[in-house]
Every structure is written in structure tokens, then in C-alpha cells.
C-alpha positions in Angstrom: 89.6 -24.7 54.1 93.5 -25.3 55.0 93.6 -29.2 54.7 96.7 -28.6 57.2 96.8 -25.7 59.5 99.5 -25.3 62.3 99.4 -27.7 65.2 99.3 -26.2 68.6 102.8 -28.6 68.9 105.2 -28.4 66.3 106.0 -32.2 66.7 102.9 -33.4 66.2 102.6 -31.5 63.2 103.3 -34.4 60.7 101.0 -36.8 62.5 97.7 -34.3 61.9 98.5 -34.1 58.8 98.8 -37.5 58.1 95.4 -38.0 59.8 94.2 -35.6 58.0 94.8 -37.4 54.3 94.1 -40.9 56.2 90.8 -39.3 56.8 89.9 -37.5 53.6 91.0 -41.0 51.5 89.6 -43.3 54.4 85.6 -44.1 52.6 87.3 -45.0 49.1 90.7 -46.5 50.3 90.1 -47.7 53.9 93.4 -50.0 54.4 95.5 -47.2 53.2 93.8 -44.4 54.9 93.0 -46.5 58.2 96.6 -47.4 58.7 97.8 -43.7 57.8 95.3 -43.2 60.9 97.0 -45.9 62.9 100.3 -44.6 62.2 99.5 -41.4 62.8 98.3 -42.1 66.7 101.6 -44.2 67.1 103.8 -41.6 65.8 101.6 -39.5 68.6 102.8 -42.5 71.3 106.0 -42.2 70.8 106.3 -38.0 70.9 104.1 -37.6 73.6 104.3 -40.8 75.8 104.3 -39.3 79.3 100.9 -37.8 78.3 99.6 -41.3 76.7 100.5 -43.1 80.0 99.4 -40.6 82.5 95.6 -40.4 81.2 93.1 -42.5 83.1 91.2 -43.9 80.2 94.4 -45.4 78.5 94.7 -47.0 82.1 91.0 -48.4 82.1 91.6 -49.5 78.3 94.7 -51.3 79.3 93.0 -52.9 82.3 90.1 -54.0 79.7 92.8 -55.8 77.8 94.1 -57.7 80.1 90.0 -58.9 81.2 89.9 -59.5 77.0 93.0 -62.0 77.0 91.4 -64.0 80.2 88.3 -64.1 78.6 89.6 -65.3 75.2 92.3 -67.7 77.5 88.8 -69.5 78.5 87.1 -69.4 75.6 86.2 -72.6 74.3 87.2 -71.6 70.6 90.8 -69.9 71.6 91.8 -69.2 67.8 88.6 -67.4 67.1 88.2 -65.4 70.3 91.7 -63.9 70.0 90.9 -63.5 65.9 88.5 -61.1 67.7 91.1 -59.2 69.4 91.5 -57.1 66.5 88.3 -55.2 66.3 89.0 -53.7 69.7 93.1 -54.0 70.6 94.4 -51.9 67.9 91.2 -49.2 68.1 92.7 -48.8 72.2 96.6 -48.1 71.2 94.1 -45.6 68.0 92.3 -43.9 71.0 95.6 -43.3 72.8 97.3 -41.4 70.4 94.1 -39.5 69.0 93.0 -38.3 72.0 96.4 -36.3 72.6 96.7 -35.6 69.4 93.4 -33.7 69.1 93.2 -31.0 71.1 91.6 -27.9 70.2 87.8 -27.3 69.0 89.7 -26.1 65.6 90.8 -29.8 65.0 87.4 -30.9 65.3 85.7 -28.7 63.2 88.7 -29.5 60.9 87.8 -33.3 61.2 83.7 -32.8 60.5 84.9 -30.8 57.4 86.8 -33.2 55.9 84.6 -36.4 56.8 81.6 -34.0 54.9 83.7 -33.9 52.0 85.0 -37.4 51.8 80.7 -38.6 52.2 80.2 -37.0 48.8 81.8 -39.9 46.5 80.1 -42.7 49.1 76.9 -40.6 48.8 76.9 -40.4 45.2 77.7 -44.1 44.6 74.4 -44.9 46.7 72.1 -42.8 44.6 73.8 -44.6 41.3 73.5 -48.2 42.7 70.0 -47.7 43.2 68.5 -45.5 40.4 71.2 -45.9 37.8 72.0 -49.4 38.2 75.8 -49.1 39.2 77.2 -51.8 39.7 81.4 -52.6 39.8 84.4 -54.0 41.4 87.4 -51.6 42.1 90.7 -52.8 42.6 94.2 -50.8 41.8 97.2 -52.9 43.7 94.4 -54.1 46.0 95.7 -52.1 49.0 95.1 -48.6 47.1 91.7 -48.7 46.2 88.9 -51.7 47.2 85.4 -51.2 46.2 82.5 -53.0 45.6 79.2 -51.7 44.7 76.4 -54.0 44.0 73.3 -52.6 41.9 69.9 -52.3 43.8 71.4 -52.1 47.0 71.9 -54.9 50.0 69.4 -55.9 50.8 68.0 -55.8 47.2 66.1 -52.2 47.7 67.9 -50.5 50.3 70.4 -47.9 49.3 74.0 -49.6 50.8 76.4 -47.7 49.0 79.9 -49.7 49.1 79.2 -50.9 52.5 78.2 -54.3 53.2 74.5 -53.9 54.6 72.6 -50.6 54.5 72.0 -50.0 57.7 75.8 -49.8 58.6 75.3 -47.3 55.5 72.8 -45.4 57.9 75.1 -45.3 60.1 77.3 -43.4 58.0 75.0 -41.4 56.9 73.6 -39.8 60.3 77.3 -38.9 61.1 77.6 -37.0 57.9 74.0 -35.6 58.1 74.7 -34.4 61.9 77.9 -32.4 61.1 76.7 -31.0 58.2 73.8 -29.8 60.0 76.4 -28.1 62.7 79.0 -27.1 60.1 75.9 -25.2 58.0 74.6 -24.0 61.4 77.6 -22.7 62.3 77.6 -20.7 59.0 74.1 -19.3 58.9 74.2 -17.9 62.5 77.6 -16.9 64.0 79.5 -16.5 60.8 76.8 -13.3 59.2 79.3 -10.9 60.0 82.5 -12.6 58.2 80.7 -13.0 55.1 80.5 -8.9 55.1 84.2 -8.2 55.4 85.2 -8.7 51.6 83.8 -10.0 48.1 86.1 -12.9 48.2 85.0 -14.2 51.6 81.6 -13.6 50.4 82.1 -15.8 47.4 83.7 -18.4 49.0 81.5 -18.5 52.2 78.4 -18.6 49.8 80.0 -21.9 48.2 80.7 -23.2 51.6 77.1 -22.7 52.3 75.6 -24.6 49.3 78.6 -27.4 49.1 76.6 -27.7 53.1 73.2 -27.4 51.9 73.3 -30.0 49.6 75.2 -32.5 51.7 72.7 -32.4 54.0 69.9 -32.9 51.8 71.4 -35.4 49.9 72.5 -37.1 53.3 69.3 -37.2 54.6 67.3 -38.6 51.0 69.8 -41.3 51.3 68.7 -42.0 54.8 65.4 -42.5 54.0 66.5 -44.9 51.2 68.6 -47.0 53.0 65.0 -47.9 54.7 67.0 -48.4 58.1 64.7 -48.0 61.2 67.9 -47.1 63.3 69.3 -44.7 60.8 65.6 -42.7 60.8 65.4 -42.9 64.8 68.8 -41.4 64.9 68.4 -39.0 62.1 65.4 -37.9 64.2 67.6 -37.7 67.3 70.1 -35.2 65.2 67.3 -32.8 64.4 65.4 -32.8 67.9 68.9 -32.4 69.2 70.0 -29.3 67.3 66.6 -27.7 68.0 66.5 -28.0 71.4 70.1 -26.4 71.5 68.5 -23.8 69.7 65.5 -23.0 71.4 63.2 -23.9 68.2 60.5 -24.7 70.3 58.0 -24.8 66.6 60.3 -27.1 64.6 60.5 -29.1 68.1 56.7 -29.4 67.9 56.8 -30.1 64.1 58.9 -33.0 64.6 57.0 -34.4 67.2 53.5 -34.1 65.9 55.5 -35.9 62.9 56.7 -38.7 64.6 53.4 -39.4 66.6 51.4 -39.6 63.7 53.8 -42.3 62.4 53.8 -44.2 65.5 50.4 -44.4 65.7 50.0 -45.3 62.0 52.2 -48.2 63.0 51.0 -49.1 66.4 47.9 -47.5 67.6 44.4 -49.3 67.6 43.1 -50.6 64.3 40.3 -48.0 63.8 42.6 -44.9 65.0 45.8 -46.6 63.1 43.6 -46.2 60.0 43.0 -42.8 60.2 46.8 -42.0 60.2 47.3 -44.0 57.5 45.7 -42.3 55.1 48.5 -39.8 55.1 51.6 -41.2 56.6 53.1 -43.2 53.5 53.1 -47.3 54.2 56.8 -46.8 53.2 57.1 -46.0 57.0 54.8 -47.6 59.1 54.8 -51.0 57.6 58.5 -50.9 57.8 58.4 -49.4 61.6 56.1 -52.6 62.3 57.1 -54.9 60.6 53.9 -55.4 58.3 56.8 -54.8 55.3 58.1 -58.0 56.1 55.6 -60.0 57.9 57.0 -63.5 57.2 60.1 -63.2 59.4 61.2 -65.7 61.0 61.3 -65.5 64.6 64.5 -66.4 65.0 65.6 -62.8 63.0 63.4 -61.0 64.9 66.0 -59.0 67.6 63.8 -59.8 70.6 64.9 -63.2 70.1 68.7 -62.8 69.2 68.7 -60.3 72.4 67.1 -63.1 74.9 69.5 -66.1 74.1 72.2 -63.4 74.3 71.1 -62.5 77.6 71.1 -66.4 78.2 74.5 -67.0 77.6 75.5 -63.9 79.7 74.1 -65.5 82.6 75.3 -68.8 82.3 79.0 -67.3 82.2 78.8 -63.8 83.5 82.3 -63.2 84.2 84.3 -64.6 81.3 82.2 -65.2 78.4 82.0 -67.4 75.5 84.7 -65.9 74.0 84.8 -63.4 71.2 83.0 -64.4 68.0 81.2 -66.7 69.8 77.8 -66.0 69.3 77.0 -66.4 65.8 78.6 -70.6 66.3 76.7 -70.8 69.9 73.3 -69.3 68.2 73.6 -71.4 65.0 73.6 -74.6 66.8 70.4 -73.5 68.6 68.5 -71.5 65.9 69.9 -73.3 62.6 70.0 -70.1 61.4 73.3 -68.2 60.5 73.6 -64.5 62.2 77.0 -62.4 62.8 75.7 -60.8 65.8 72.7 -60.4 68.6 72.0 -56.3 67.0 73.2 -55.1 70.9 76.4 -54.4 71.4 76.2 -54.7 75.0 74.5 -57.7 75.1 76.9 -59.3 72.8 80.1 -58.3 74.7 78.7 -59.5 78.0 77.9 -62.8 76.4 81.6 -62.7 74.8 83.7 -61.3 77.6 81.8 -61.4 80.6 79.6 -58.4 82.5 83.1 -56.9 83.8 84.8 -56.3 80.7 81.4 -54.9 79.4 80.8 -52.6 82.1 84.6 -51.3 81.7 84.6 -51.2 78.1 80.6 -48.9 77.9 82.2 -47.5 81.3 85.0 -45.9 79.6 83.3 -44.4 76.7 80.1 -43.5 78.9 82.7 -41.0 80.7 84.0 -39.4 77.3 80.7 -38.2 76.5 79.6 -37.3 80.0 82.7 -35.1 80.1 82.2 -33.6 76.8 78.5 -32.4 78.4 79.9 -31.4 81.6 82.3 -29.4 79.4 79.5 -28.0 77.2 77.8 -27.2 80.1 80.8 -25.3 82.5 83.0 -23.5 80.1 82.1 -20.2 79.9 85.2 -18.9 78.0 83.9 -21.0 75.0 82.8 -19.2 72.0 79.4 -20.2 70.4 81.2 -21.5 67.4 83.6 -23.8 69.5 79.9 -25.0 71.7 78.4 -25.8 68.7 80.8 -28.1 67.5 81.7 -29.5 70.8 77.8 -30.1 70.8 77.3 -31.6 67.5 80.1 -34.7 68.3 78.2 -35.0 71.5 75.2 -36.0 69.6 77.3 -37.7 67.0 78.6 -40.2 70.0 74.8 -40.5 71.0 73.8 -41.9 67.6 76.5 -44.3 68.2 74.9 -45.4 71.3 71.3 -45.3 69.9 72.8 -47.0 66.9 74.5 -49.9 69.2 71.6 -50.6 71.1 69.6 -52.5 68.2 72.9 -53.1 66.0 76.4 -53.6 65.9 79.1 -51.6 63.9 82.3 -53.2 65.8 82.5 -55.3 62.6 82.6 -53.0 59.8 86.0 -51.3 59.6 85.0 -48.2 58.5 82.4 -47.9 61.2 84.6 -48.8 63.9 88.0 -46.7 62.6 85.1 -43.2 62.7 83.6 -44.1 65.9 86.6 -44.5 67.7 87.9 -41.3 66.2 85.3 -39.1 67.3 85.6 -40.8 70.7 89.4 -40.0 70.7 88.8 -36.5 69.4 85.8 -35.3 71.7 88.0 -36.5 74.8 91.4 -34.9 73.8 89.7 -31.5 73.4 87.8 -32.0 77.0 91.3 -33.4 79.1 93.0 -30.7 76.8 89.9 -27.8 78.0 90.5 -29.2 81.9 94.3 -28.9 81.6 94.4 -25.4 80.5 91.0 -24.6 83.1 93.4 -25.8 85.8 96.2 -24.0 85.0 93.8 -20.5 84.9 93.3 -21.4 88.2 96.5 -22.5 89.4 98.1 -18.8 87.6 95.4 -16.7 89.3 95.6 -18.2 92.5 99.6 -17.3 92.8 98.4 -13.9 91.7 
């Protein structure tokens, strides 16, 4: 793999690079290699600015600013509201310059590469926290390098790896398992004939194929550790996804036979749920309902958090409570402390109002819609370029699965990947439409 192969536009060719590294150092250093990120998309502004302010989406982002800064003009705790500006303002000007940064199918398989690699260290430390007892506090100059890893997990049990709870681990985790799962796909069915052409491609291929293999495994063990409900559901999601692409109609039917015997270990009728039980490990049905933890309080359970949410939605459906309100606003009710209503929806609407909610899941709904209508009309694709359109298609579900009973806005790293696989999916699809229209313009004048 060329960590930095030519860019399709030699001015951009320092900032892919640079986004590149960002990337590659971003689990392990993610100040240093988010603002290498951040730079990089600026540097992108500036060099192609006519492009930046010409795309409809930076328009809708820059529209859903303005609704943020009336929203947090109104809030009733101004200092925190704005304070919660930053999780979304600086991920908009990111989006701008990603999206015309990345532009060919190349770049993206370049990207899923390179976050596979950089998972191995993160993947590693999770297995060693929880089996080994690993336990430490990384600092060099602060800046450089910032990791904590607590032994047993957090919560005590559950595999976190050196993020703060393990299910935003999960969510890691089911990005790295899905592209490894395309990346080794790609190799095992459209790449046979490559590996024939010379012993050295053979060689390195066949290490290519294992380095795959065993991120995928190893991805998907840690999964199951983390003992994340979302991260199994959207594991699941991944796999039932790349099979119905495929046409695996018998690892479609595995899976679901699978999955219905755990639900109805969890849920079904006593006397049936029994019968189930006796071979679908406790490990995943007590967790699925909630028998794991039975003395939960109410007030943790998300129903709840996703009802007073809805409250305060209606009570002020146009501006919000103001960002970062809801943990103050659902203390004082619950006497319970709780960073966020686990639905991301739910919680903007409550924070900025139904129209900046609508905008903002409006906006990103049309990225991935594109990206399908993309997979779906482009027949001068080749399978390899599909596939890996395809696989950040499902990656953007997850995030959506993952959003709807959780929220990832808060964890940096989360939010810096998410919002670079939104950036990258929609500069390959306005990049694909540019190029489709001028086909059509050339042949037309022909």
C-alpha cells in the first residue's frame, strides 16, 4: 500500500497527505492527528473555494449554523450552549474541505486501509486491559500522545479499550469490522487474477489477506466483549448487509435463524424462551433483556431518558433548551446525573429546536441517499469501486443505527471518523455526478 499516491489535483496533493498521517496517528494521538485533519480540509478551503461555496450541503450547513447561534442566543445557559458549538461548528468547515478533497473511489479504499491498520494498536490494548490486566496513563508533551487505559474495562467487564465507555468502543469497532470485511472481500473475489501475475504480488497479496483476516476476527471478538447491545445489532447489520449484496442467500438464512433464536431466548413466552435457552449462552439474552442487570433504575432505562427528551422538545420546539442542556434539565428532574438522552435526534430537537434537527439529519440523510442512488445508476463502475462505495454506505448506516439508542457527538474520536466518512462518501458521489454530466454534455455536442 502507497501511504501517498498521486492526487487527481496536484494542489491538493499536500493536504491528502496530511490527512492521510492525521488519520493513520489519529486513535493513539487524537489532538495531533485531528488537527492535521482539520488543517488539512482548510488548506482544501482555501485551494479550492469556488468549489466549497458552490455545493449545496456547505449551504444547508451554513444555514444550520446560523439556526445553532439563535438557538444558543436563547438558551437559558448561554456560556454552556455556545461551549457546545464545538462539537458540530468546526466538524461543518471539516466536511467542507473533505468532501472536495476526496474524490475518487481510490481515496476511499485508501482511507478504509489505513483506519484498518491504525485499529490494530486500539484493538490490541482492549484484549490487554481485559485479560492481561493493562492498565496505564500515556503522556509525551501531552499534545503528542494522551492515553488512558483502565484494567477490566469501563464499565468494570466490558472491553473499552482507551475510549471512555465501551460502547463508543463498539462503535469503533463495527467501523473497523465493516471495512475489513469489504477490503478482504474485495481481495478474495475480484482480485484472484492479480495474485497470478508474479511471486511477489503473490506474497504480498497473501499477507494482505491474513493482515485482513485477522483484523476482522479480532474486531469482531472484541465486539462481543465490549457486551454493547448496539455494537452486536450493528455488527449484525454489517454481515446481513454484505450478504445480501452478495446474493448469499444460506449465510442470509444462517444469520437469521441465529438471531431469532436469541430473540426468542430473550423475549418469547416463558415455556418457549426456555427451550432456546438451553443453547443460546445467557451471555446474550440476559444482556438483550435486561435480566443481566435487573436492578436498573428506571430512570437509566432509555425509554425514560427518550420521553422527557421528547418532553422538552415539545415545550420548545423551535429553539431548544440550548445545547448541553439536557443532562442540567434531567438532573433536576431525575436526581440522577446522565450526559445525554442515548438519541441523537431526540437530543438535538430538545437542544436546538425541530428545525435545526430536521436540517442537520436532513443533510446527512441526503449524503447517504446519494451514495445509493450512485451505487445503484452507475454503470461504468467497476465491482471493486461498488464494493467500496457500498461498504461506507453501510458504515454511515451503523452510524444511524448506532445514534438512534446512543450518542457519539461527544467523543472526539467518534465524531472526527464519522464526519469523515460523511465528507468522503459525498465528495466521491458530487465528484461521480460532475464527471456523469460532463459525459453527457461531450456526447451531446458530438
Amino acid at each position: 500500500m502507497k501511504l501517498a499516491f498521486n492526487h487527481p489535483h496536484p494542489r491538493l496533493q499536500t493536504p491528502w497527505n496530511v490527512t492521510q498521517i492525521g488519520l493513520l496517528i489519529f486513535p493513539l494521538s487524537p489532538l495531533v492527528g485531528g488537527v492535521s485533519i482539520l488543517l488539512a480540509a482548510l488548506r482544501t478551503c482555501q485551494v479550492k473555494y469556488r468549489a466549497v461555496i458552490h455545493s449545496p450541503l456547505n449551504w444547508g450547513f451554513a444555514f444550520l449554523s446560523v439556526l445553532l447561534f439563535i438557538s444558543c442566543s436563547v438558551a437559558d445557559d448561554k456560556i454552556q450552549a455556545f461551549l457546545g458549538l464545538f462539537n458540530l461548528l468546526p466538524f461543518f468547515l471539516l466536511f467542507a474541505g473533505l468532501s472536495t478533497l476526496i474524490q475518487t473511489t481510490a481515496q476511499l479504499r485508501q482511507i478504509a486501509i489505513i483506519f484498518v491498520i491504525g485499529s490494530v494498536p486500539v484493538v490490541t490494548m482492549g484484549f490487554g486491559q481485559l485479560f492481561w490486566g493493562w492498565s496505564f496513563q500515556l503522556q509525551f508533551l501531552w499534545i503528542l500522545l494522551d492515553i488512558g487505559l483502565d484494567s477490566g474495562g469501563n464499565p468494570p467487564g466490558r472491553m473499552a479499550s482507551i475510549f471512555m465507555h465501551a460502547n463508543l468502543f463498539a462503535a469503533y469497532l463495527a467501523i473497523a469490522f465493516t471495512l475489513g470485511i469489504g477490503l478482504l472481500l474485495e481481495q478474495w473475489l475480484f482480485k484472484k487474477d492479480a495474485m497470478k501475475k508474479d511471486a511477489m504480488n503473490r506474497v504480498s497479496t497473501r499477507y494482505y489477506v491474513i493482515f485482513l483476516t485477522v483484523s476482522v476476527i479480532t474486531s469482531f471478538v472484541a465486539l462481543i466483549l465490549t457486551d454493547s447491545r448496539n455494537g452486536w445489532a450493528i455488527a449484525i447489520v454489517a454481515c446481513l448487509a454484505y450478504a445480501l449484496y452478495q446474493g448469499w442467500h444460506l449465510i442470509i438464512a444462517s444469520f437469521a435463524s441465529v438471531i431469532t433464536s436469541v430473540l426468542l431466548a430473550a423475549f418469547a413466552p416463558l415455556p418457549i424462551a426456555e427451550i432456546f435457552r438451553r443453547f443460546v449462552p445467557a451471555y446474550f439474552w440476559a444482556r438483550l433483556n435486561d435480566q443481566m442487570y435487573p436492578d436498573r433504575p428506571v430512570a437509566l432505562m432509555r425509554t425514560t431518558q427518550w420521553e422527557f427528551a421528547w418532553s422538552l422538545t415539545q415545550q420548545r420546539p423551535w429553539t431548544g433548551w440550548g445545547l448541553r442542556s439536557f443532562s442540567d434539565l434531567y438532573k433536576a428532574q431525575m436526581q440522577i446525573d446522565l450526559g445525554h438522552p442515548h438519541n441523537l435526534f431526540l437530543m438535538l430537537s430538545a437542544e436546538t429546536g425541530l428545525p435545526s434537527a430536521l436540517l442537520f439529519f436532513g443533510c446527512l440523510a441526503w449524503i447517504w441517499l446519494a451514495g445509493v442512488q450512485l451505487l445503484q445508476k452507475s454503470k461504468s463502475l467497476a465491482k471493486t469501486d461498488r464494493l467500496i462505495i457500498f461498504s461506507y454506505i453501510v458504515v454511515i448506516l451503523q452510524w444511524a443505527i448506532f445514534n438512534t439508542v446512543d450518542v457519539s457527538l461527544f467523543d472526539f474520536r467518534l465524531n472526527t471518523i464519522s464526519w469523515l466518512f460523511f465528507s468522503a462518501l459525498s465528495g466521491v458521489v458530487y465528484s461521480s455526478s460532475r464527471l456523469n454530466r460532463y459525459s453527457e454534455e461531450f456526447i451531446d455536442h458530438r
